[in-house]
MARBA-3410 file (N, C-alpha, C, O; in Angstrom, 1 decimal):
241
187.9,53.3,108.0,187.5,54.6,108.4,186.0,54.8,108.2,185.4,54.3,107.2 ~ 185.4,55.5,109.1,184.2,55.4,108.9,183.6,56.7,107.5,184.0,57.9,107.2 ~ 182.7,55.9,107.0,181.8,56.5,105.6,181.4,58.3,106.0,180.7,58.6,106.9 ~ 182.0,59.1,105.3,181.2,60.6,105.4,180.1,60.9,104.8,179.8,60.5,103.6 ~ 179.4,61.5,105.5,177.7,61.3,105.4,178.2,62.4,103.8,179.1,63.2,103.7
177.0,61.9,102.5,177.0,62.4,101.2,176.5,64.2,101.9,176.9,65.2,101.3 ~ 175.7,64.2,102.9,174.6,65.2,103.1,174.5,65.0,104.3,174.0,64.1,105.0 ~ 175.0,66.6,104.7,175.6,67.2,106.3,173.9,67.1,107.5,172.8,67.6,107.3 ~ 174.3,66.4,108.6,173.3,66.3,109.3,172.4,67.4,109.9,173.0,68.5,110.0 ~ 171.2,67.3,110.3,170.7,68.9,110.8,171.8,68.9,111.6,172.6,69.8,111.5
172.0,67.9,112.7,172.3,68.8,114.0,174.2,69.4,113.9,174.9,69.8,114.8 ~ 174.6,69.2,112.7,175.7,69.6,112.1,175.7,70.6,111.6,176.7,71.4,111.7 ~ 174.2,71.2,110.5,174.2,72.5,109.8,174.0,73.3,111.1,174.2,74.5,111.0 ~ 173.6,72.8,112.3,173.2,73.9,113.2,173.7,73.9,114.9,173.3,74.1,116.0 ~ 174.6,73.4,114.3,175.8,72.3,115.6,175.6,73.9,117.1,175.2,75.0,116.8
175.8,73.7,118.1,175.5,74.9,119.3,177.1,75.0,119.5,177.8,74.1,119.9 ~ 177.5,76.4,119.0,178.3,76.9,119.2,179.3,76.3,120.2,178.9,76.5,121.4 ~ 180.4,75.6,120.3,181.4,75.5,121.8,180.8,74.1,122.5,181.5,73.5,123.3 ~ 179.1,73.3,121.9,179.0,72.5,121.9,179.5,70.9,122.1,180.6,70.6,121.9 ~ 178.6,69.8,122.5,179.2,68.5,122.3,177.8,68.0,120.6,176.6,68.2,120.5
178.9,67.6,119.8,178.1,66.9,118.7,177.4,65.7,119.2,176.3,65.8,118.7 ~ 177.5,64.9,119.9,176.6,64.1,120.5,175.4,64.7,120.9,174.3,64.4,120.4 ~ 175.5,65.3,121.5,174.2,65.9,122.5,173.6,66.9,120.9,172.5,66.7,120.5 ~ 174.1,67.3,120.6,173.5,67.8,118.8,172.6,67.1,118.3,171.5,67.2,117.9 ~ 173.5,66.0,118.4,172.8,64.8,117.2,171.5,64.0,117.6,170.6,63.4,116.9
171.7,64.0,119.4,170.5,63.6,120.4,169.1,64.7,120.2,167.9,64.4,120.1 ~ 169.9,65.9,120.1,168.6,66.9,120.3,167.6,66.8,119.4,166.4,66.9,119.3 ~ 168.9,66.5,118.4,168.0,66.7,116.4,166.9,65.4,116.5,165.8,65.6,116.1 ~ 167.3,63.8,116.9,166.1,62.8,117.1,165.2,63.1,118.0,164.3,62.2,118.1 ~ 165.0,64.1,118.9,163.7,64.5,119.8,163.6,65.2,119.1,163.0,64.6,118.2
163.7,66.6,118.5,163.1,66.9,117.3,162.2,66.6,116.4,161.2,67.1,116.0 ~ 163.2,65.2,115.9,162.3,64.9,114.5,161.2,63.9,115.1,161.0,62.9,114.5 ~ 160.8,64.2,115.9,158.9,64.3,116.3,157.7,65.3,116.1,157.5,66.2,116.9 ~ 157.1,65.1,115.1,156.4,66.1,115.0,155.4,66.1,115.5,155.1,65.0,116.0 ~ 154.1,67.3,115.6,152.7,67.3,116.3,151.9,66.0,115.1,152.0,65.8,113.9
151.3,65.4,116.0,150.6,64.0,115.6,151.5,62.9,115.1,151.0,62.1,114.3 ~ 153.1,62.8,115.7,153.9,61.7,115.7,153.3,61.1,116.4,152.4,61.8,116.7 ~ 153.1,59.9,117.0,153.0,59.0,118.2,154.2,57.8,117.9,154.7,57.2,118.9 ~ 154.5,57.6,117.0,155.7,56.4,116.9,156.5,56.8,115.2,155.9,57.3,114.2 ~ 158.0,56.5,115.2,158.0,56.8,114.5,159.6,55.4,114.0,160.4,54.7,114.7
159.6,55.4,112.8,160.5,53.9,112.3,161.9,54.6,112.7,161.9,55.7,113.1 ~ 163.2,53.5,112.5,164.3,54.1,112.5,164.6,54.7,111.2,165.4,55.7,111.2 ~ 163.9,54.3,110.1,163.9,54.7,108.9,163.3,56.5,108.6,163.7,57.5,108.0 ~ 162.6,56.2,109.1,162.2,58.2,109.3,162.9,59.1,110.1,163.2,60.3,109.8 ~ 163.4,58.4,111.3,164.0,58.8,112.4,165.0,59.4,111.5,165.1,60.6,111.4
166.0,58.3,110.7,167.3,58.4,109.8,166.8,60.2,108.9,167.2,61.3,109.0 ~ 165.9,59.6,108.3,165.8,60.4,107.2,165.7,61.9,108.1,166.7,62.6,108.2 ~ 164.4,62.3,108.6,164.2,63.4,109.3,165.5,64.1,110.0,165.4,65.3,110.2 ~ 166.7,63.4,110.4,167.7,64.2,111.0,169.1,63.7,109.8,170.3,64.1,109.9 ~ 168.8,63.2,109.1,170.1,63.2,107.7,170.8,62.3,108.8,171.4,63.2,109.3
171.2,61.0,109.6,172.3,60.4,110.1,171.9,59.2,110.0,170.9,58.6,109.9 ~ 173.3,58.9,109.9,173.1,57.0,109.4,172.4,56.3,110.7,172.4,56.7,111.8 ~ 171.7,54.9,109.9,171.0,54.1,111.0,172.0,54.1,112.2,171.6,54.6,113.3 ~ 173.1,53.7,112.0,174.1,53.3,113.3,173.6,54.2,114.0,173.0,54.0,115.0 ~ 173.9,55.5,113.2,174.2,57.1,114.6,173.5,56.8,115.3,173.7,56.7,116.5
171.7,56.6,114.5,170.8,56.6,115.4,170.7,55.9,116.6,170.7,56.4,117.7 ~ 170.7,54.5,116.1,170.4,53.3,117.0,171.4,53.7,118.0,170.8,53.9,119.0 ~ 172.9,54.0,118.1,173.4,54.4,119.3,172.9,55.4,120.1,173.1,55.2,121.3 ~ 172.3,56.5,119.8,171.8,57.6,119.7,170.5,57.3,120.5,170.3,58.0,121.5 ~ 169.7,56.1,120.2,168.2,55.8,120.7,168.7,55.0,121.8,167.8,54.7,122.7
169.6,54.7,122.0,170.2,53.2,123.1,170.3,54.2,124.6,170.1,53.8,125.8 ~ 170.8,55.8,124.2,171.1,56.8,125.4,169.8,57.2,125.7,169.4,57.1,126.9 ~ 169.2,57.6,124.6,167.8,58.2,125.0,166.9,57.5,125.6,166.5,58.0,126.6 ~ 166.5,56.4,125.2,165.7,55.5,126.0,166.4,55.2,127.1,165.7,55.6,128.0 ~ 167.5,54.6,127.7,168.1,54.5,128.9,167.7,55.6,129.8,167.1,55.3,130.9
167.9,57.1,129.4,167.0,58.3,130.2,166.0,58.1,130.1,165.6,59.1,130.4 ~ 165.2,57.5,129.8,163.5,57.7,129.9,162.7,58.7,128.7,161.6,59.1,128.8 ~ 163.7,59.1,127.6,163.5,60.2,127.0,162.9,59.5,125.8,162.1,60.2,125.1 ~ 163.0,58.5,125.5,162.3,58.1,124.3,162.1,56.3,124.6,162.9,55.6,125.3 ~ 161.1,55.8,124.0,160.8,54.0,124.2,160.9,53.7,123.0,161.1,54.4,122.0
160.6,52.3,123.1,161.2,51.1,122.0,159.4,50.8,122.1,158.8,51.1,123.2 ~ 158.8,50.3,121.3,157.4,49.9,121.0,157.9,48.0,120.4,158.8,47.6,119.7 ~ 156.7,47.4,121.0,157.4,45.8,120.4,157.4,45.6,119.1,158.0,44.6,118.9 ~ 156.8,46.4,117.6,156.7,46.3,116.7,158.4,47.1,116.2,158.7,47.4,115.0 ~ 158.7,47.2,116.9,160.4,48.4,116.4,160.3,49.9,115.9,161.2,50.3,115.2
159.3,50.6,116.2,159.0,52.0,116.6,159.2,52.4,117.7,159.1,51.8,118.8 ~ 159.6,54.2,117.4,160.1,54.8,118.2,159.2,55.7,118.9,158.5,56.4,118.2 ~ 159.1,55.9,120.7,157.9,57.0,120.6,159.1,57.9,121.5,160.2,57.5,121.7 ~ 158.6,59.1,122.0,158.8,59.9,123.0,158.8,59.0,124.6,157.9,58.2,124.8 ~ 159.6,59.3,125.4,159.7,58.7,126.8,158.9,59.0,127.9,158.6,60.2,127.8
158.3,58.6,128.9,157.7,59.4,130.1,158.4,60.7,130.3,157.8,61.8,130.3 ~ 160.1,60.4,130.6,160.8,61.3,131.2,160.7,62.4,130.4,161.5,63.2,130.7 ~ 159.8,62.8,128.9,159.4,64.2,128.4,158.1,64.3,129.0,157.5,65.3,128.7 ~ 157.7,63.6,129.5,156.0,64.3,129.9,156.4,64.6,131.7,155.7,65.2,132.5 ~ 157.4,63.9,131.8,157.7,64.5,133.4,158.0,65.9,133.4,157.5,66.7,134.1
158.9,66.1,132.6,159.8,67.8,132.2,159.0,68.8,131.5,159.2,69.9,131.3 ~ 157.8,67.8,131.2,156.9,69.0,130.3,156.0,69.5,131.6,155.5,70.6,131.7 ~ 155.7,68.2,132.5,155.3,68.5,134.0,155.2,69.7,134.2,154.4,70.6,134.0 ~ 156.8,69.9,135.0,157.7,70.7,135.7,157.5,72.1,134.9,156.8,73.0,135.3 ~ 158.3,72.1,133.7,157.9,73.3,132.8,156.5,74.1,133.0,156.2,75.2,133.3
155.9,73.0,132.7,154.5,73.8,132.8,154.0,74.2,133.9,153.3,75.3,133.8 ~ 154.1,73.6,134.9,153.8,74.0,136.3,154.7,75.7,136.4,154.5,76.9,136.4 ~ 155.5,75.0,136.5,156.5,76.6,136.4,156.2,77.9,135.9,156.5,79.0,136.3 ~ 155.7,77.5,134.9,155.6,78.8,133.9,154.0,79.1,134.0,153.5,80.2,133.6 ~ 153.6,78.5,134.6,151.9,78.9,134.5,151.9,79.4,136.3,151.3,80.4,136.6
152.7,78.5,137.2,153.0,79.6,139.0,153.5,80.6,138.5,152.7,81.5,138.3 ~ 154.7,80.9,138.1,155.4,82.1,137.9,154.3,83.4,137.8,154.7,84.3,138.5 ~ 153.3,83.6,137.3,152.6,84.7,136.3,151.6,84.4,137.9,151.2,85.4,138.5 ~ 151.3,83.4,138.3,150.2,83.5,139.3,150.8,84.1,141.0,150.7,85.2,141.7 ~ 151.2,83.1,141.2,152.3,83.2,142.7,152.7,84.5,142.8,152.1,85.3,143.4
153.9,84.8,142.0,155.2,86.4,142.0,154.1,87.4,142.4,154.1,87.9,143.5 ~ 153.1,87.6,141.5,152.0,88.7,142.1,151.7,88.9,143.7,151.8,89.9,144.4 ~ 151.2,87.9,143.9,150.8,87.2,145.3,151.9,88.1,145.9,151.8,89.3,146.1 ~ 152.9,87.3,146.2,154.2,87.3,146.8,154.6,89.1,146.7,154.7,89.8,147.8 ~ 154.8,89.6,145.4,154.9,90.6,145.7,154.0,91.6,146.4,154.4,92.5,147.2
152.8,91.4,146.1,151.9,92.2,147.1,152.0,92.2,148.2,151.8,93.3,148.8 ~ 152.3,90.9,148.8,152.6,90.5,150.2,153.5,91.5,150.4,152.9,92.3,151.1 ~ 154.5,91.9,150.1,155.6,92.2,150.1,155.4,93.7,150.1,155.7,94.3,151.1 ~ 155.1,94.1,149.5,154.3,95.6,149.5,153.5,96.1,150.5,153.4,97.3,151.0 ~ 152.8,94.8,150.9,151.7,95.3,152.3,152.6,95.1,153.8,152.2,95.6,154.8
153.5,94.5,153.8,154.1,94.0,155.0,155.4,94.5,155.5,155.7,94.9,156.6 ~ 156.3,94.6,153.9,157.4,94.9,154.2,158.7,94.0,154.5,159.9,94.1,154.7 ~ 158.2,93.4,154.4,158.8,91.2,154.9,159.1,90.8,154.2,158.6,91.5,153.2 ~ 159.7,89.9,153.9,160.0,88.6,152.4,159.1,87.5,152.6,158.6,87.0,153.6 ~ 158.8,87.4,151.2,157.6,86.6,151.2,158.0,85.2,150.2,158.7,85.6,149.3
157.8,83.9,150.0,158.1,83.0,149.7,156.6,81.8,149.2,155.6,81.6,149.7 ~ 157.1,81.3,148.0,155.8,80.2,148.2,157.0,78.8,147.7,157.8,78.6,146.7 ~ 156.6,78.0,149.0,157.5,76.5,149.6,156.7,75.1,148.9,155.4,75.2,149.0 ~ 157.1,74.3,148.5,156.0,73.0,148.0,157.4,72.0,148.4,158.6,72.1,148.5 ~ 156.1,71.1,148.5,157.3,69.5,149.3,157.8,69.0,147.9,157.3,68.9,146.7
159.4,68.6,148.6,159.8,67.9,147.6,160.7,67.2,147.9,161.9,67.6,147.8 ~ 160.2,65.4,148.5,160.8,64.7,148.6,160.5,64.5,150.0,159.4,64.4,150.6 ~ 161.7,64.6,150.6,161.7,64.4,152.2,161.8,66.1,153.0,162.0,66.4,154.2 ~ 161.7,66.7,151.9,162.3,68.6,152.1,161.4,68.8,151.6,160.5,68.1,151.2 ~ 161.7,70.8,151.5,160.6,71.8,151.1,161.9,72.7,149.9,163.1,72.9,150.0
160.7,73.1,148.9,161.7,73.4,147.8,161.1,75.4,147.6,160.0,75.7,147.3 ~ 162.3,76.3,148.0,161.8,77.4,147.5,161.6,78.1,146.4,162.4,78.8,145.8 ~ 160.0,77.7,146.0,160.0,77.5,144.7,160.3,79.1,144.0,161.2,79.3,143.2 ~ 159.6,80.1,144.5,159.4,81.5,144.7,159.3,82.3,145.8,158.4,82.3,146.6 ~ 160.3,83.2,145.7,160.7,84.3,146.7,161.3,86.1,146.0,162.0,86.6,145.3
160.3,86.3,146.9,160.3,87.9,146.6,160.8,88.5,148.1,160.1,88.3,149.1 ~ 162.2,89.3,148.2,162.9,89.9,149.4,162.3,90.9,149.6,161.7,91.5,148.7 ~ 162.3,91.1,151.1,161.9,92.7,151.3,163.1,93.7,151.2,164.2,93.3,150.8 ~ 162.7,95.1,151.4,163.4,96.2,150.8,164.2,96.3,151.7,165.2,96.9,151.4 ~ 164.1,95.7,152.9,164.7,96.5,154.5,166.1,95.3,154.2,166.2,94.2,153.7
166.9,96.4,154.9,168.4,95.3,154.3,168.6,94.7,155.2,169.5,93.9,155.0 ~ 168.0,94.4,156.4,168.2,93.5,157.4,167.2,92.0,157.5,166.5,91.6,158.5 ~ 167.4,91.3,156.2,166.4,90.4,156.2,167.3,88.5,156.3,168.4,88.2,156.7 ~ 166.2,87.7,155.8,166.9,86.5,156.1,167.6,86.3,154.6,166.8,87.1,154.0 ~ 168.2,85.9,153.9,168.9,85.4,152.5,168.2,83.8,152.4,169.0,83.0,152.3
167.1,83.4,152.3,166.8,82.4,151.7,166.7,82.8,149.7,166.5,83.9,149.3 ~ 167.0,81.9,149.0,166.4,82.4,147.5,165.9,80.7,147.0,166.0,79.6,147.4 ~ 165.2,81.4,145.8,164.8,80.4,145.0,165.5,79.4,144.7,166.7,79.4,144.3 ~ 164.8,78.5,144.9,165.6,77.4,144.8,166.7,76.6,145.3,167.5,75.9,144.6 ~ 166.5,77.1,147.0,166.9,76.6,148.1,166.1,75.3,148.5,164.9,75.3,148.3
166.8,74.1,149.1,166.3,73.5,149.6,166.0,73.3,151.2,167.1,73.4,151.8 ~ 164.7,73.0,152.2,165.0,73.7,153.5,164.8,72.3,154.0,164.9,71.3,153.2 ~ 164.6,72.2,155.2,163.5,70.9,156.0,162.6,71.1,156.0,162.0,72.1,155.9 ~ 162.2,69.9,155.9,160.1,69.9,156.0,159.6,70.1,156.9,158.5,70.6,156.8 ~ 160.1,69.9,158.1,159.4,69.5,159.5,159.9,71.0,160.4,159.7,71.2,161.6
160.5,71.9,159.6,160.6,72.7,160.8,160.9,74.3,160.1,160.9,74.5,158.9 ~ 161.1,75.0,160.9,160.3,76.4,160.1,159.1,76.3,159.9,158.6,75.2,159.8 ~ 158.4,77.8,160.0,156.8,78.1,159.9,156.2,77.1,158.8,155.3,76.4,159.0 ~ 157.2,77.2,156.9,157.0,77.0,156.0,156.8,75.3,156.1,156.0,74.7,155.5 ~ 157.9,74.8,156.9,158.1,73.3,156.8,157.0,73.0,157.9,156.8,71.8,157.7
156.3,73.5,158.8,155.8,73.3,159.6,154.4,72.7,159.1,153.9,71.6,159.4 ~ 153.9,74.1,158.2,152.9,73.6,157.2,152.6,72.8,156.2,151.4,72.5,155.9 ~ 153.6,72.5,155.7,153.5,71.9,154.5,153.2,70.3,155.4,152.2,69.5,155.2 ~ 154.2,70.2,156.4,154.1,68.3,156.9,152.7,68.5,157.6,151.9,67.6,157.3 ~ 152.1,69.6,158.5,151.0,69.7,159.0,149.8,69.1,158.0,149.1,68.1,158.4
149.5,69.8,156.7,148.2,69.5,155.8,148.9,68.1,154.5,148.4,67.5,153.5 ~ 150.0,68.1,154.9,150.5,67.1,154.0,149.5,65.4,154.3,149.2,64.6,153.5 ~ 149.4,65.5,155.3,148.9,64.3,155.6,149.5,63.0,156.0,149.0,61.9,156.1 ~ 150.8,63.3,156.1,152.4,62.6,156.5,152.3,62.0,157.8,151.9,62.7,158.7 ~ 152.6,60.8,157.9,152.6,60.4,159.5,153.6,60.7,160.3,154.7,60.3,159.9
153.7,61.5,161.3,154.6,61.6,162.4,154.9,60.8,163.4,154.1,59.9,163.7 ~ 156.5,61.1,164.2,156.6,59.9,165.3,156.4,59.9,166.4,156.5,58.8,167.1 ~ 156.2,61.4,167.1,155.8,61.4,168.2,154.8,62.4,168.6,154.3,63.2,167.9 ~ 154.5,62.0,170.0,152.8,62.9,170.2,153.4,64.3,170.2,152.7,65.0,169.6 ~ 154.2,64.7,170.6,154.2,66.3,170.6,154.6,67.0,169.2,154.8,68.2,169.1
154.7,66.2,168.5,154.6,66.2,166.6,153.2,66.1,166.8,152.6,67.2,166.9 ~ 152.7,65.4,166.8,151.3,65.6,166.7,149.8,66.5,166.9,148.9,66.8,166.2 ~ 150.2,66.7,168.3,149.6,68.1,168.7,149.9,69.3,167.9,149.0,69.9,167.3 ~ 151.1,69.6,167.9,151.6,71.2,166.7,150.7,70.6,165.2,150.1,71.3,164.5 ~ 150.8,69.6,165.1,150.3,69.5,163.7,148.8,69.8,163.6,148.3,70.5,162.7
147.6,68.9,165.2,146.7,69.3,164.9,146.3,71.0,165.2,145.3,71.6,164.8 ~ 147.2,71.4,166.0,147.1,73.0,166.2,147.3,74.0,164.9,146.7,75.1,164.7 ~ 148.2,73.4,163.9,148.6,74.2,162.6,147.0,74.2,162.2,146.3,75.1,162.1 ~ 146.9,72.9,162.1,145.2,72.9,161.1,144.3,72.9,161.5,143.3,72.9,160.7 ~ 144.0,73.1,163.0,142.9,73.8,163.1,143.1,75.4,163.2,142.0,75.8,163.6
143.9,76.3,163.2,144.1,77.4,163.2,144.3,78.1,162.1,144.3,79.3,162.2 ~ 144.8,77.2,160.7,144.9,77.4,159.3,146.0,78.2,159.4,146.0,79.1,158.6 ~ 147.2,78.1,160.3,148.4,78.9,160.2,149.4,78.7,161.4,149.2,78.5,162.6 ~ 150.8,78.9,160.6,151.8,78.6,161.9,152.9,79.8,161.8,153.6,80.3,160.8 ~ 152.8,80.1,162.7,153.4,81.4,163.4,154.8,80.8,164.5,154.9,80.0,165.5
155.6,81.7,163.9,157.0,81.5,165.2,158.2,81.4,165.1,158.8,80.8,164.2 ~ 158.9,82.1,166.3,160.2,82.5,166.3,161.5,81.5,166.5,161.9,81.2,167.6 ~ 162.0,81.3,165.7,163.9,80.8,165.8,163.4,79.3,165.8,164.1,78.5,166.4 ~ 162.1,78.9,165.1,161.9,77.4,164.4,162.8,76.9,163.5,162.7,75.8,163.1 ~ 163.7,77.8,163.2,164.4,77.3,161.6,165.6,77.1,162.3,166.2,76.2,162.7
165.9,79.1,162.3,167.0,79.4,162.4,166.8,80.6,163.7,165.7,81.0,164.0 ~ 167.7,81.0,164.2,167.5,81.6,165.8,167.9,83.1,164.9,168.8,83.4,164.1 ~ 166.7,83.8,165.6,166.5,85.2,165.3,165.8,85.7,164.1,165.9,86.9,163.7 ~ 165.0,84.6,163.4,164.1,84.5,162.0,162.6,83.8,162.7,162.2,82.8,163.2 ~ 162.3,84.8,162.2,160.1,84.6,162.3,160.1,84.3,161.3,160.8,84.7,160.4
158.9,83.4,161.2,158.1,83.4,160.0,156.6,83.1,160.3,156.3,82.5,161.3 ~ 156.0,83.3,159.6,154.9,83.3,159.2,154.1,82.5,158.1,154.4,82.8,156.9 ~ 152.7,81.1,158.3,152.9,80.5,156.5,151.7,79.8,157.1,151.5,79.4,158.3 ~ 150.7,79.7,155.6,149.7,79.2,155.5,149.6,78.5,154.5,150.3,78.8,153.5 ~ 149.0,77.4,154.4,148.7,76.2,153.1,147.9,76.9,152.0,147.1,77.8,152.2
148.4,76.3,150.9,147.9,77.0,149.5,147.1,75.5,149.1,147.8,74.6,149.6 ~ 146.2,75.1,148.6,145.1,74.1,148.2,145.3,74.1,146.9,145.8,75.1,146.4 ~ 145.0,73.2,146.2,144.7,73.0,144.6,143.0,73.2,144.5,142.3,73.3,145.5 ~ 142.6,73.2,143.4,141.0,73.4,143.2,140.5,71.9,143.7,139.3,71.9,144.0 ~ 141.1,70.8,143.9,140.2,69.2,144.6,140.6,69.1,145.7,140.1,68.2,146.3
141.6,70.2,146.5,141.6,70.0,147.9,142.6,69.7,148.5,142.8,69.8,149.8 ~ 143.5,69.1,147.5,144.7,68.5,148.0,145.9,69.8,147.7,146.0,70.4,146.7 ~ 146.8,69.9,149.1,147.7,70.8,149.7,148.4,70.8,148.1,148.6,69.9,147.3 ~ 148.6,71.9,148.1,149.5,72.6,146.9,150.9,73.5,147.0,151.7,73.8,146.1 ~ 151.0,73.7,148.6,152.1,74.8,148.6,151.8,75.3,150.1,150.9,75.0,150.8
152.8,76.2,150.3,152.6,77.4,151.4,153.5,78.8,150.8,154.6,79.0,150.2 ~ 152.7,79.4,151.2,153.2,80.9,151.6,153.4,81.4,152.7,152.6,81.5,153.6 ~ 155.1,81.9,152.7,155.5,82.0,153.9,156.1,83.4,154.4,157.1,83.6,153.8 ~ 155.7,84.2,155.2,156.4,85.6,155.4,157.6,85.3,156.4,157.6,84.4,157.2 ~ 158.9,86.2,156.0,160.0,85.7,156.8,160.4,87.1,157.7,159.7,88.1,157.4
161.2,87.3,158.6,161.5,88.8,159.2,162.0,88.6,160.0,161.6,87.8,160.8 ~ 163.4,89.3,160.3,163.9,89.0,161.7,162.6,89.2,163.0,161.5,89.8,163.1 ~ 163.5,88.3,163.7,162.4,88.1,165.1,161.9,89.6,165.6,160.8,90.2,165.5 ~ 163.1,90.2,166.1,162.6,92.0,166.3,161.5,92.4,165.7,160.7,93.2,166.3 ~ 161.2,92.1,164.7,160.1,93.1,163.7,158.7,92.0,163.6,157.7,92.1,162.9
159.0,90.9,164.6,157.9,89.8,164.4,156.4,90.2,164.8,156.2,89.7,165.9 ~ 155.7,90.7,164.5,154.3,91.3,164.5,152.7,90.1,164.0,152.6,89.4,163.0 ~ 151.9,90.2,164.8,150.9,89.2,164.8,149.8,89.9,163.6,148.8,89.4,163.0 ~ 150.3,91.0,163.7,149.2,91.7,162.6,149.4,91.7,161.3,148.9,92.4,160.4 ~ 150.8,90.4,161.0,150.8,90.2,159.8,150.4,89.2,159.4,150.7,88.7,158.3
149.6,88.6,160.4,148.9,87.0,160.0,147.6,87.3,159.0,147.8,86.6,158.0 ~ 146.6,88.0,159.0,145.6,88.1,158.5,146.2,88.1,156.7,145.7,87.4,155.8 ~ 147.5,89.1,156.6,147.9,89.2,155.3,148.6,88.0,154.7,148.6,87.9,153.5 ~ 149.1,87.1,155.5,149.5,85.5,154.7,148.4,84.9,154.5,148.3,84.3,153.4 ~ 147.3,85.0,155.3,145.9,84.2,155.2,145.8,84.4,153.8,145.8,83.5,152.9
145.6,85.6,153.8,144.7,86.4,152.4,145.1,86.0,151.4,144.4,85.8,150.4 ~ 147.2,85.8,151.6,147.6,85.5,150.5,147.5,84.4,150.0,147.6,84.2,148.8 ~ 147.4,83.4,151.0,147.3,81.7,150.6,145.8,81.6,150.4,145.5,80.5,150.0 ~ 144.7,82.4,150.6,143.5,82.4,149.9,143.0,82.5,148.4,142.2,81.9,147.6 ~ 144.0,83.8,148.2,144.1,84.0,146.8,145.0,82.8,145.6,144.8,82.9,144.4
145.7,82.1,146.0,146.4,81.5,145.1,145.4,80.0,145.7,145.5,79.0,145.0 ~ 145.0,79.8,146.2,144.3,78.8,146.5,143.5,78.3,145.6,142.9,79.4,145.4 ~ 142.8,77.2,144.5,142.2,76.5,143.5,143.1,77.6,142.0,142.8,77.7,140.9 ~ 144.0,78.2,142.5,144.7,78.6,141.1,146.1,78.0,140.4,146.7,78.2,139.3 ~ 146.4,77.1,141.5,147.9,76.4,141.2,147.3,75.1,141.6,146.5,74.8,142.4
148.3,74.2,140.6,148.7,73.0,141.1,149.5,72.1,141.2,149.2,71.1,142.0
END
């Protein structure tokens, strides 16, 4: 039978309610990293979360397999890529959120439309943020929908300034018409009976960062709301990236 620890582990004194003890015992060795760790022994590793070597080493065998923590050739432990990818994401997130939603809502305020900011992701477009209009007759996209890239106003834009090769010439033309006009406008590209409206958002070195996109059934599709996406993908423009 296996040995009971003399002295109860953190992730035991503080186990998550309804929890898995594994994923406890995982959380508590990313923890016991502290500010100015860069590598750390199995021996500290042990100590800093109270669990026997074994737990660990089984423990470090999952984590590193995610990318969540490495093996160093000297037999130190560091942190993984796959935490500076998620610290990525986080941080991107949390620093658009406070910039974008403003944007978007104002949009939304001046137009009356639903307003969206779209960024590529992958072979698709990801809605990263969406603010609905008041009027009950609108389209139901939400956050964190996944759309096409190549079509809708929003998908239209993003492949247009993305710099993506396309496969045929009449792909090509719409693309150089998006960019030299700095905006793509039009009805039942997505979905039949939905306008939209969407301009490229830039990072501060130039390279495409997003679109902002106004959505509205086709009936209420109006040209006098281009000036107001312009403005809005001006404003968020060298502020996200």
């Amino acid at each position: 039978m296996p040995r009971k620890a003399q002295t109860e582990s953190l992730a035991a004194s503080d186990a998550a309610p309804g929890g898995a003890a594994a994923v406890d015992r995982a959380i508590s060795l990313l923890a016991a990293f502290h500010s100015g760790d860069r590598t750390l022994t199995l021996a500290t590793l042990a100590e800093r979360t109270r669990l026997y070597k074994s737990t660990v080493l089984r423990l470090l065998a999952s984590l590193e397999h995610g990318g969540l923590v490495q093996r160093f050739e000297d037999g130190r432990y560091g942190l993984g890529t796959e935490v500076a990818r998620l610290h990525g994401i986080y941080a991107a997130s949390f620093s658009l959120e406070h910039v974008v939603l403003p944007v978007l809502r104002s949009l939304v305020d001046e137009t009356g439309e639903s307003a969206a900011y779209h960024v590529l992701q992958g072979t698709a477009r990801l809605c990263l943020y969406r603010v609905d209009s008041p009027q009950p007759i609108r389209d139901h996209i939400r956050a964190g929908d996944l759309l096409p890239a190549g079509r809708g106003s929003g998908g239209r834009v993003l492949a247009a300034f993305s710099g993506a090769e396309v496969a045929g010439d009449e792909e090509r033309v719409v693309n150089d018409r998006i960019r030299a006009q700095g905006y793509y406008a039009a009805s039942g590209d997505r979905l039949p009976g939905v306008a939209g409206i969407s301009a490229p958002v830039f990072r501060g070195d130039g390279a495409l960062a997003g679109a902002v996109t106004l959505t509205m059934p086709a009936s209420r599709y109006t040209d006098a709301h281009i000036p107001s996406v312009l403005s809005a993908a001006r404003v968020l423009t060298g502020r996200v990236g």
